[in-house]
N, C-alpha and C positions, 0 to 999 in steps of 0.2 A: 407555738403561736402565743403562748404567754410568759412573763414577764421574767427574768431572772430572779425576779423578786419571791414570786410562786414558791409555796416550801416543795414541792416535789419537779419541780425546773427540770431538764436533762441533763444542766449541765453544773445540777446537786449530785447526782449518780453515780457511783463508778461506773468506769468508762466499760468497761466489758461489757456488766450488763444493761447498760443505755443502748450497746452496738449491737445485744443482741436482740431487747423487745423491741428497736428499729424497725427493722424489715421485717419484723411479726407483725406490729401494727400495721405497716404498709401492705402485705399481703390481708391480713383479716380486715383495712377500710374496704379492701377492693373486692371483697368476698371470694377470693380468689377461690378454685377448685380443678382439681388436675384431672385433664379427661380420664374417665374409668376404663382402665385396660384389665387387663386378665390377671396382670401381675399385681394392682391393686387389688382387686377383689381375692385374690389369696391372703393377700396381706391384711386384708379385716378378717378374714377368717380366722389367721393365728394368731391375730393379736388381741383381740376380744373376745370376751365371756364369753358370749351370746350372740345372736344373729344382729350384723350390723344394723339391719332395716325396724329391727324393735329395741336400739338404743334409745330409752327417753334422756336426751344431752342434756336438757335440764336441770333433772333430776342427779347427775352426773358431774355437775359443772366441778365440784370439790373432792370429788372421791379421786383418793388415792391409795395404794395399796400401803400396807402397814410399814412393809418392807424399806422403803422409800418417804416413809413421810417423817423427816430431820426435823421439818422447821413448822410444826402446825399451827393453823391460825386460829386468828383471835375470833371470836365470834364476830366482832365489830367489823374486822376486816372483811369476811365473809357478808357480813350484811351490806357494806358498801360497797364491793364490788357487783351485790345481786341487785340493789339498786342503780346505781349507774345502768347495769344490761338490760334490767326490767323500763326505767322511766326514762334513758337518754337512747335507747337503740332504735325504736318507733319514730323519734322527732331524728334523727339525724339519717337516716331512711328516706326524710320528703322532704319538700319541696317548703321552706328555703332553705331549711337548715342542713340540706342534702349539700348545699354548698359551702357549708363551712368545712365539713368532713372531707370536699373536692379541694381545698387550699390545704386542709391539712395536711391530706395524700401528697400535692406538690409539693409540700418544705418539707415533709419526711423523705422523699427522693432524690430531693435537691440535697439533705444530708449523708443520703447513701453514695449518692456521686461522689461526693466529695470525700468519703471514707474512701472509696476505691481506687481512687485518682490519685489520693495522699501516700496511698500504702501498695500503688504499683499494682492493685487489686490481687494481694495477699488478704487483706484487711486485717483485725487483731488475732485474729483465728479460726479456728477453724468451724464452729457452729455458726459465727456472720458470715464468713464465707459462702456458705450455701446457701445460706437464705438471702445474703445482697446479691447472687448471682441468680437464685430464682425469684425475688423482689424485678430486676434489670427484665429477666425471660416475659414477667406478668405486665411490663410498661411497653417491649418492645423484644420479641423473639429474635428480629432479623436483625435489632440494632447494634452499633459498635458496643456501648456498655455491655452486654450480653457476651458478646463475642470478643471483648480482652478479658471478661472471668475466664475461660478455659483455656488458654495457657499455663497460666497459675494453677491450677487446679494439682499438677508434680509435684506443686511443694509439699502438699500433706499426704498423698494417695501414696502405698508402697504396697507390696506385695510379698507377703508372709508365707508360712507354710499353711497356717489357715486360708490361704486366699486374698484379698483384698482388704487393705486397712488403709484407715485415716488415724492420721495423728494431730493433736492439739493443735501446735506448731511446735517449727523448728528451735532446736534447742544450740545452734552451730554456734553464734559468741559464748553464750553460757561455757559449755561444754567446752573448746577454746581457751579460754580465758585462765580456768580453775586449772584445765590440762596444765596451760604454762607454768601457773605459779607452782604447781608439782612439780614441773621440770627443772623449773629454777631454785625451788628450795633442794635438790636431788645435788649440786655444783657438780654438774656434770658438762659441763661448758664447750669444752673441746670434742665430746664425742656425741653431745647432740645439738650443733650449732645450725645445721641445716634445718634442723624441725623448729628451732627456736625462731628460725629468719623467716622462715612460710608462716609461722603463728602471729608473728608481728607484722607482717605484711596482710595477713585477714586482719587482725584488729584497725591497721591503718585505714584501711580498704571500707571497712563497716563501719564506721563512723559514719554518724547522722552527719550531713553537712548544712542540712539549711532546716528553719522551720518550717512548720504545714504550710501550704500556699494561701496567699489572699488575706482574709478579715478571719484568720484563725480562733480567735478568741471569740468570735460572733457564734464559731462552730463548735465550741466547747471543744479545744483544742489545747494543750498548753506549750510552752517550747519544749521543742528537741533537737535544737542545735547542739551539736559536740555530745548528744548522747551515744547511748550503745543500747542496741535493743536486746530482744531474746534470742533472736533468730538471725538477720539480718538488715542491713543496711536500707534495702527496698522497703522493709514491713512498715519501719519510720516513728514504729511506739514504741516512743522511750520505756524504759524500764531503770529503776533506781540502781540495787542491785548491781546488776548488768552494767550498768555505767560506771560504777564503783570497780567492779573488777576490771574491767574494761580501762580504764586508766590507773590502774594500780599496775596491771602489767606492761603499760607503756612508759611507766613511769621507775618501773626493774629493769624494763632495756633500756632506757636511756641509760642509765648510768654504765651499761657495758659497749664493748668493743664495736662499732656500726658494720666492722667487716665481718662479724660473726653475726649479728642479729638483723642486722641493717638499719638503715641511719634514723632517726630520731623524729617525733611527732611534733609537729611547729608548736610552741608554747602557746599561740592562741588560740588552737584547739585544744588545748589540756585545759586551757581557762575558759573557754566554751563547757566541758562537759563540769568545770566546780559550777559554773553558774547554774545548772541544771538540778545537783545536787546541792547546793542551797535553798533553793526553790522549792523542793519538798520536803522541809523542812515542818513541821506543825509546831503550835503552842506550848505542847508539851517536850518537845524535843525529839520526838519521833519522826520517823521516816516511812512517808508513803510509797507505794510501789511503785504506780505510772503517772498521777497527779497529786496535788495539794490536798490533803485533806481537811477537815475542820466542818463539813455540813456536820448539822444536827442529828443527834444519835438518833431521836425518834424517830428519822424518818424509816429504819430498819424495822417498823411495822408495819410498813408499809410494802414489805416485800414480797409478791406474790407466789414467791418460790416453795413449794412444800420441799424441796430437796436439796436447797443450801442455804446457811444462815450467813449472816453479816457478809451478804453481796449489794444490800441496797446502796451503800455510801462508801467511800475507799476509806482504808483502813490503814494506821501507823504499823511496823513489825520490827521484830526485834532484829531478825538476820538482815533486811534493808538498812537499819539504823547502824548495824555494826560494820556492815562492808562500806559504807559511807564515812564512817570515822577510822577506818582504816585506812582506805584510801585517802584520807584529807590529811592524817599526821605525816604520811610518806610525802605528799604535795608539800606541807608545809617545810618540811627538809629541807625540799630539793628547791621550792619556789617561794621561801620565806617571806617575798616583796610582795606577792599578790594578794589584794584582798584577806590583809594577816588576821587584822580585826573579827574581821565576819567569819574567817574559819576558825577562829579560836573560839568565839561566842557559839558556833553551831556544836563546834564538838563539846564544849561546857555543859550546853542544854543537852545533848543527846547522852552523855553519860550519867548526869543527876539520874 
């Protein structure tokens, strides 16, 4: 509800963890609470010290085990976040100010939809996952939002010899991609041409084809046209990376035989995914992972996480930056004409 201009905005954030205090917010405006079955009530047992019904939460709110506490805070931070819960939780509680908290719940919803919608309701992984599909259960049990989360739900659940497992998400371009370029640096051409045609037919296949739908950038959205994500095509966040190798190795079969590899990626999709990878681009010449970077460091004290640092703001890396200027000398080779200027300047700045 406030301003792009606000230093702590959402769509100042990385994306991840914006997708994940989401649907935390939206379950905790709604004081949400899951009826007490049997199976809960074990699970306070072994997960707490002490008897659930003489937790003072309070007292509580900061403790963490030692084990787990990476990123500890600042006193400062602890004191405003105990204010805010102490002097704004009473007035947004009544009446009228109960009504602001009621708009805020609908444009955090109206956000979740629109992550689900976008990403084929994979969403970016697997901890939004859960909670946009039990956020969808707490607005509406019997509704269709609800009910397209559970088809998806395959994509991360597998089953191990321990039992049941989730996974982050899917790693299948990644994994893909890196395979080929192994394959092809192997010149083993003739006796692994079928593996080489099925791998360029997934990379052709996983290309992002269009941006997020509608007023995207309203949604803190950025493009992803001509990208290449983690996993696949449906999930629809781009990834830097990912895009870099993802046309570096359409850009090794092109140059060979289309009866061996099959035929060729239309040149304005290879110019779709540089435009993607110019785009995250920073001042410094780094390369962000899923969007732009450049918000303000401080706001990384503002991170409420006791168990990961530098998630508040996105961040430039060294292996994005390098798969990015790899893939852009091989483009510049083969597609000298496009956009020569701007990828000689990006690679400039990214090697300084």
């Amino acid at each position: 509800m406030m301003t792009n201009n606000f230093g702590s905005m959402p769509t100042k954030m990385w994306c991840y963890f914006r997708l994940v205090y989401m649907p935390m917010s939206y379950l905790y405006g709604k004081r949400f609470v899951a009826p007490i079955s049997p199976l809960i009530l074990q699970l306070r047992e072994e997960l707490h010290t002490q008897p659930y019904n003489e937790i003072n939460w309070k007292r509580v709110r900061h403790l963490c085990a030692k084990e787990d506490l990476y990123f500890p805070h600042l006193l400062i931070q602890d004191l405003v976040w105990d204010s805010i819960y102490i002097f704004t939780e009473p007035f947004l509680a009544r009446w009228p100010f109960n009504k602001l908290r009621k708009k805020a719940l609908e444009i955090t919803m109206k956000h979740i939809h629109y992550e689900d919608e976008n990403s084929r309701y994979i969403d970016i992984a697997c901890v939004e996952k859960v909670l946009c599909m039990l956020a969808c259960w707490v607005e509406d049990p019997y509704g269709d939002y609800f009910k397209k989360h559970l088809p998806r739900l395959p994509d991360y659940i597998w089953i191990g010899e321990d039992g049941i497992n989730m996974q982050t998400f899917g790693s299948q371009l990644w994994d893909t991609s890196l395979g080929l370029e192994a394959l092809l640096a192997c010149k083993l051409t003739d006796e692994i041409g079928p593996t080489l045609m099925k791998g360029h037919d997934y990379l052709n296949k996983s290309q992002v084809r269009d941006n997020p739908s509608g007023d995207f950038r309203s949604m803190y959205r950025h493009i992803c046209k001509g990208s290449w994500t983690f996993s696949d095509r449906d999930q629809g966040w781009q990834v830097s990376d990912c895009t870099a190798e993802g046309l570096k190795c359409c850009l090794l079969l092109s140059v060979m035989p289309p009866e061996i590899v099959g035929g060729k990626i239309e040149p304005e999709r290879l110019y779709d995914a540089i435009n993607v990878l110019l785009s995250l681009q920073s001042k410094n010449g780094g390369i962000s992972a899923w969007e732009p970077a450049g918000t303000s460091k401080w706001l990384e004290l503002l991170n409420p996480s006791e168990l990961l640092e530098d998630v508040f703001i996105e961040q430039q890396y060294v292996e994005c930056t390098a798969s990015a200027v790899d893939a852009l000398v091989l483009f510049k080779k083969l597609h000298p004409g496009h956009r020569k200027q701007e990828i000689e300047n990006f690679i400039r700045k990214a090697i300084q």
